[in-house]
Each structure stands twice: as C-alpha cells, then as structure tokens.
Backbone as CSV, one residue per row, in Angstrom:
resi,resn,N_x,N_y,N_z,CA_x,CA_y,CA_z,C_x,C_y,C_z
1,UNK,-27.067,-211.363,-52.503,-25.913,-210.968,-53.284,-26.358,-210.814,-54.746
2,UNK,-25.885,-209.997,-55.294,-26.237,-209.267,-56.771,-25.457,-210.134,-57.530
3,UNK,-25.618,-210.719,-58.620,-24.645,-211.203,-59.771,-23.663,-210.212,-59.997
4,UNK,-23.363,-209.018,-60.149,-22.539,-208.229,-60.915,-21.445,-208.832,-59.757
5,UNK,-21.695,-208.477,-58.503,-21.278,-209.132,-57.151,-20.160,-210.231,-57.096
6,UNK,-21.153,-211.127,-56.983,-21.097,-212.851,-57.327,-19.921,-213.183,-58.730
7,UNK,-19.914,-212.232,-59.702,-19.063,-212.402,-60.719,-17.939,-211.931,-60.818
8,UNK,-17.970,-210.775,-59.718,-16.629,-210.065,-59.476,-15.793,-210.717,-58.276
9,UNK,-16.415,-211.406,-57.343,-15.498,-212.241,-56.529,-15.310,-213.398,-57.198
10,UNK,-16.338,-214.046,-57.939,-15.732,-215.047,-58.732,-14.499,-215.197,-59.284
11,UNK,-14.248,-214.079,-59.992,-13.525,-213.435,-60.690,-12.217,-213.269,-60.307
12,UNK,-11.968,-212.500,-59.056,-10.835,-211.949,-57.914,-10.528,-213.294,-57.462
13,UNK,-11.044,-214.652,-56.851,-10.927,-215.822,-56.244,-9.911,-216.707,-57.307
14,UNK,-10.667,-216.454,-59.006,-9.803,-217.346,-59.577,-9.078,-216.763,-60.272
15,UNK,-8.526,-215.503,-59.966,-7.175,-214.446,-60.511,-6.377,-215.042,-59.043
16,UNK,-6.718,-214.937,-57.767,-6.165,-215.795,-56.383,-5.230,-217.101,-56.851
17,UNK,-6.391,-217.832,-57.547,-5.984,-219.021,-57.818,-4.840,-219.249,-58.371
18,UNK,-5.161,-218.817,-59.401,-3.872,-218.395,-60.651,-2.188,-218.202,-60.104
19,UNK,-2.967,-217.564,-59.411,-1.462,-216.356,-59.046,-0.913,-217.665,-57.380
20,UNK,-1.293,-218.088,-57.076,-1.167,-219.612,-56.001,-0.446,-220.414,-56.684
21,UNK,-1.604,-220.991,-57.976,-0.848,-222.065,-58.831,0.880,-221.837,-59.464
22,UNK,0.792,-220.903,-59.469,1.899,-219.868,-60.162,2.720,-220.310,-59.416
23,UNK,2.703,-219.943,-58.162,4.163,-219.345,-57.106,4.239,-221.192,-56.478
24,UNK,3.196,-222.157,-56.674,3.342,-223.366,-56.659,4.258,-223.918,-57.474
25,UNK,3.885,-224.255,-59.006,4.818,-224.569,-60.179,6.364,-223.851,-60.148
26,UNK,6.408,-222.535,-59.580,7.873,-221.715,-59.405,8.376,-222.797,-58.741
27,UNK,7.704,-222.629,-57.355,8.310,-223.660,-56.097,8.838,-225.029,-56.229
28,UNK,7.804,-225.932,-57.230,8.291,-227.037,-57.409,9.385,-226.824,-58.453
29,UNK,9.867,-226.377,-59.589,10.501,-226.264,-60.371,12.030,-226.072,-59.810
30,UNK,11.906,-224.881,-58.665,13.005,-224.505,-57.719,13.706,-226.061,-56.767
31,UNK,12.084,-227.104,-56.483,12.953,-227.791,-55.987,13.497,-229.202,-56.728
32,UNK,12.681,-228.752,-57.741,13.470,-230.038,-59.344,14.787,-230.006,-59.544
33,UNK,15.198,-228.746,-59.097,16.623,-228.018,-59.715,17.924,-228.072,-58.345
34,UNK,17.154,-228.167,-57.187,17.721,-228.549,-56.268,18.429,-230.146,-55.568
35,UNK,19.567,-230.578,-55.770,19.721,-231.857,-55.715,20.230,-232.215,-54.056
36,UNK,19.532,-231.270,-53.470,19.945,-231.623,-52.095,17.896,-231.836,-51.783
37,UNK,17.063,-232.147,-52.819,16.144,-231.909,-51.855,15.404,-233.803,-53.260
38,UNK,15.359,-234.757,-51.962,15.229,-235.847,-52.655,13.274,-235.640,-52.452
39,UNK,13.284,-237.144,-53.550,11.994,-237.085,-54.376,11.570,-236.011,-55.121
40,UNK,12.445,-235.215,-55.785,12.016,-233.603,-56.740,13.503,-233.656,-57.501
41,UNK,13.422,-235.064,-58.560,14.620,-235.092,-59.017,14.153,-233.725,-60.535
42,UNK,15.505,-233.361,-61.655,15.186,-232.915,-62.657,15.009,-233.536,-63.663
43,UNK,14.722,-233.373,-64.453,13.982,-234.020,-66.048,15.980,-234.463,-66.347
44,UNK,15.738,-235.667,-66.627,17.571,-235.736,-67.686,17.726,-234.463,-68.219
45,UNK,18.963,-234.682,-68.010,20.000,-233.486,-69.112,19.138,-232.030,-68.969
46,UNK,18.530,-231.707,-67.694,17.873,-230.262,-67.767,19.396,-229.597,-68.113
47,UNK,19.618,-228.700,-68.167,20.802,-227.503,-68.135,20.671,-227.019,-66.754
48,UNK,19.589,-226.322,-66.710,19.391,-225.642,-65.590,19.564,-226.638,-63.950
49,UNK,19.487,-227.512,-64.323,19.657,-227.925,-62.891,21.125,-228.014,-62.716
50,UNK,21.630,-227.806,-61.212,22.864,-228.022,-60.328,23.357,-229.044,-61.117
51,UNK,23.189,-230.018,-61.100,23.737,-231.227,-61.443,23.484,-231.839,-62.697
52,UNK,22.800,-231.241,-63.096,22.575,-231.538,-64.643,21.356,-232.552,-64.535
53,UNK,21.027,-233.080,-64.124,19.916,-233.449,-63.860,19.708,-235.320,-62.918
54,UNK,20.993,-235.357,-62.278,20.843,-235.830,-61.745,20.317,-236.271,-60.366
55,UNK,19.833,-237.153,-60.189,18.807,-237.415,-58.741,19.614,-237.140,-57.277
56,UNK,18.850,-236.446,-56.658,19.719,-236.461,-55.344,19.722,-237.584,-53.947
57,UNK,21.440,-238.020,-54.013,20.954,-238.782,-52.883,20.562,-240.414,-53.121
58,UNK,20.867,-241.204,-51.920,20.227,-242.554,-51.889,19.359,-242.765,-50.665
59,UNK,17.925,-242.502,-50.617,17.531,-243.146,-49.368,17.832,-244.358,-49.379
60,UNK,17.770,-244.970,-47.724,18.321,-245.886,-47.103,17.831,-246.942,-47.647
61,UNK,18.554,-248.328,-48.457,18.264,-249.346,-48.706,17.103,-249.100,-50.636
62,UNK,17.232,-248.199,-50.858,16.389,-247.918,-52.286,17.767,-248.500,-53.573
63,UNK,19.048,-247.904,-53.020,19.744,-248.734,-54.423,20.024,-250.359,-54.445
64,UNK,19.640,-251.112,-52.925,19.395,-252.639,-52.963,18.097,-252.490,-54.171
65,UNK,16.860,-252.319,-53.172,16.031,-252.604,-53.520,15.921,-252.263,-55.614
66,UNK,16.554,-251.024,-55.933,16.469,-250.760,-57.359,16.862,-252.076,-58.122
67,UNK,18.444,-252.552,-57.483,19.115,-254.020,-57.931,17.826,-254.853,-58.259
68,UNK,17.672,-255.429,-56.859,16.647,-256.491,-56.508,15.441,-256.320,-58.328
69,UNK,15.055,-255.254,-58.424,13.829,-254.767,-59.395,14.712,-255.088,-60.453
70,UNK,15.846,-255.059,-60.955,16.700,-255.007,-62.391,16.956,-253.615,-63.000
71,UNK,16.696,-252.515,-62.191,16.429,-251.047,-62.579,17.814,-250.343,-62.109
C-alpha cells in the first residue's frame, strides 16, 4: 500500500468517525430530553427538555434507598 493510499483511508475512516460520534452525541442528547427514558436524565432547568429537566421515573426501591443515603 502507497502512503498517498494509507492517508486517504486514514483520512475517509476518521471523517467515518466523526460523522458516528456525531449522530451518537444527537442520540444521547435526544434521550437527555426524553423523560420516559430513565438513567438519561437532563441537565436542571434545560428548557429544551419535556419536563424541564426533570428525572424520569422511580426505579424500584431507589427513592428508599436515596432516603436511607440523606440525598
């Protein structure tokens, strides 16, 4: 394999990457904003989220256990 080669798939692989990481960060952001989808709460007071940025949901036995912690 030729370098000119080697530098142009290099190249194409981490424009790939990019454009992955991308539609990743969309995805998670989409499910920050979603309060039906737990563990992907939003940042406080986003705007953009449904609920303003509240957490979705209680799994089973987590608001004892929060008590129990003082949290």
């Amino acid at each position: 394999m030729d370098h000119e080669h080697e530098i142009a798939d290099l190249r194409a692989r981490s424009e790939q990457l990019r454009e992955d990481t991308d539609d990743v960060r969309r995805e998670w952001e989409r499910k920050r904003r979603d309060p039906a989808v737990p563990g992907a709460p939003a940042p406080d007071g986003d705007p953009e989220a449904a609920d303003g940025g509240a957490i979705a949901g209680d799994w089973e036995g987590e608001a004892q256990a929060a008590d129990r912690a003082g949290q």
